[in-house]
C-alpha angles and dihedrals in degrees: 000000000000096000089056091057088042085050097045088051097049099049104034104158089046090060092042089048087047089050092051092055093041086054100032080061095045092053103041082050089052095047097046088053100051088042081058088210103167112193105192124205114236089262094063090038087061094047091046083047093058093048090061105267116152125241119223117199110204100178124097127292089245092051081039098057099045086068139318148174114293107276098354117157116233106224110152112235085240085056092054104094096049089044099062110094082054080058095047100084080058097061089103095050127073111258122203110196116194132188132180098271096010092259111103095045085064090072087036095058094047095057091042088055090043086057089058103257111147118223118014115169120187120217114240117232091020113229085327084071091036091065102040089059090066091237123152124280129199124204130209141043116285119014091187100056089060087057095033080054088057104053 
């Protein structure tokens, strides 16, 4: 014990150094678990897919369109506020907002959660992540209007 204290007294600014880390991750930890900001991994996003969550896209029409996640709906991440009285019959649902790193859908989800929706998960590692996970990707613009051509 006495060579703690003789350390601690030799090497000041070290320890304090040590305590401010120590702090600085305890507190981005605290505040990441009261802003209940769930990032998913693509797995869980397929299993909360299956269950019926809905996929936002909030990349661009043109990134949209060169593939995307099965019935996701394209809705760019600077469209988002005005879209969302279109969003509000979907509160009760999961949401799954993606993006193209897994960055953008973190303000996406906030304000989505600040408009009252439930439960609003982002993908991590956006469709990046997406990819690498080896998980199916659909070209194209519209998936619907194929099916809705061949009714």
């Amino acid at each position: 014990m006495d060579k703690v204290v003789e350390f601690t007294g030799n090497h000041t600014l070290l320890v304090l150094a040590l305590m401010i880390s120590f702090f600085v991750v305890v507190f981005t930890e605290m505040r990441r678990k009261a802003s209940g900001l769930v990032n998913i991994d693509p797995v869980a996003a397929v299993q909360l897919i299956n269950n019926d969550a809905v996929v936002i896209d909030l990349r661009s029409m043109e990134a949209f369109s060169k593939g995307h996640i099965v019935s996701a709906k394209n809705i760019p991440s600077d469209e988002l506020d005005a879209k969302m009285s279109q969003l509000s019959a979907m509160k009760s649902k999961p949401i799954v907002a993606v993006c193209d790193a897994g960055i953008t859908s973190t303000k996406a989800v906030n304000s989505l959660r600040a408009a009252g929706f439930e439960s609003v998960y982002g993908l991590k590692g956006g469709m990046s992540g997406w990819s690498q996970a080896g998980l199916p990707v659909v070209t194209g613009k519209k998936t619907k209007s194929k099916k809705a051509k061949s009714k």
